[in-house]
Structures are given as structure tokens and as C-alpha cells.
C-alpha positions, 0 to 999 in steps of 0.5 A: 864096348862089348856089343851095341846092344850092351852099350843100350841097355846100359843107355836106357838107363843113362850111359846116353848121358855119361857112357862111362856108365854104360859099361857092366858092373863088375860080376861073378866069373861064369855068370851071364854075360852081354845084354842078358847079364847086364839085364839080370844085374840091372833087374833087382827082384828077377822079374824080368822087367826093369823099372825106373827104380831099379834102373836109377838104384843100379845107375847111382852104384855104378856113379859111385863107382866111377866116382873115385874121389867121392866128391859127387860128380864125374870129371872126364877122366874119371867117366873115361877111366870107369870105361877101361876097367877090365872085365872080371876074371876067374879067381886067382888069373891076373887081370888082362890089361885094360882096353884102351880107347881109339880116337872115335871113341874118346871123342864120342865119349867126351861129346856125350861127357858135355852133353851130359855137363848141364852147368857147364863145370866140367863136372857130370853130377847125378842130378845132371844125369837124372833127367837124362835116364829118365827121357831115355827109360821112357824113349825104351819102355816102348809099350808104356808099362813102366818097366823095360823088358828083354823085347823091348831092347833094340836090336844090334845093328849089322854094321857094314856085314851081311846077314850071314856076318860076312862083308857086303859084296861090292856094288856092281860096276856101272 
């Protein structure tokens, strides 16, 4: 995952339910990047303000691109294979490798894969996900407006830093 925040912005519109969807869309090389970028893909019409229907109209693309074998639903491995493709390059570099998971995260991801498996098939189909992005649309559009602005992400967390990015001095001795 490129940062936190990325990572929520793609959850508000249902990565919750399946983080392979949760990853940036494929862009231009050049063009924003982090959660400014995956915003501006998500914000169809550029108002700045995602709704619910842009927000399900990106989320629906992105399944079918994860989907490889067009049958409507996600295996795992498709969902952790969506995950690792590798970010866009520019014209003509050849593409760098595809990162790989640690152990922590394929096993976050494939909590959240069952999770998201209503049914229990071993499958992840849209309609499984739907309800899920739509709980958390409603949890991130904190002022109740029907749309998601910038403001309203929530902030990355400081993992184990300090307010300057530096590691936390050790606790005093006792």
C-alpha cells in the first residue's frame, strides 16, 4: 500500500470489503498521485466531492478489472494478484516488478477476503460488496451531504514516529 490514507480512501468505497479494490487504478504517468490522485480518479465530473454513484461507478471498473476470468466474482487470488499489479511507468520504461506481500498483509487480506465472502463460496461477488461500500460511504460522508470530500478523509496515522518522523525516544527508565 502506497500510504494509510490511500488505502481509505479506496476503503470508503469498499476495499474494506475486498483491498484488492483499494489499490489506484492504472493513470497517466505524471498525473497526481496518493490520495489526491486516487480522489481526482474516483471524482468523475471534478467537483470535488465524491458521491456514492461515482463511488460505486469506479468500484464496479476496478472489479472488473480484478476479475480476470469475467465470471462475476473474485477468487482470492485474483483479489491478492489485483493487489501486486505494479504501478504505471513512463512510455517505453519497462515495468518494475511487482511487489510482493509479507505474511501480515496476506493474512490481512484474506480476513478481509472472508469477510467480504457473504455466502461463504470462496468467491467475492459485486453484490456482496455493495452493501459493504455503502456502510462505509455513509461511516466517511461525516457531514451527511451524500458526497465525500478531501476533508472528510481521515488523517494518516504516525505509525510508531514522532511529530517530526523520527523514531520515539525511549521511555525513561524506572
Amino acid at each position: 500500500m502506497r500510504t494509510i490514507r490511500s488505502a481509505l480512501l479506496g476503503t470508503a468505497l469498499a476495499a474494506v470489503a475486498l483491498p484488492a479494490l483499494a489499490q489506484p487504478a492504472p493513470q497517466s504517468p505524471g498525473g497526481p498521485r496518493g490520495p489526491a490522485g486516487m480522489f481526482a480518479r474516483i471524482d468523475a465530473n471534478g467537483d470535488g466531492r465524491i458521491t456514492q454513484d461515482e463511488g460505486w461507478s469506479f468500484l464496479q471498473a476496478r472489479f472488473a478489472e480484478a476479475d480476470r476470468n469475467k465470471d462475476g466474482a473474485l477468487a482470492l487470488e485474483e483479489a491478492t494478484s489485483a493487489r501486486l499489479m505494479p504501478p504505471p511507468t513512463a512510455a517505453g520504461a519497462p515495468p518494475p516488478p511487482p511487489r510482493e506481500m509479507g505474511p501480515m498483509q496476506a493474512r490481512m487480506v484474506a480476513m478481509m477476503f472472508r469477510a467480504a465472502d457473504a455466502n461463504r463460496d470462496g468467491r467475492v461477488a459485486l453484490d456482496e460488496v455493495r452493501p459493504l461500500a455503502e456502510a462505509r460511504f455513509r461511516a466517511m460522508d461525516a457531514n451527511g451531504d451524500n458526497g465525500i470530500t478531501m476533508d472528510e478523509l481521515p488523517l494518516r496515522p504516525r505509525h510508531h514516529r514522532g511529530p517530526h518522523g523520527d523514531r520515539p525516544e525511549a521511555p525513561p527508565p524506572r
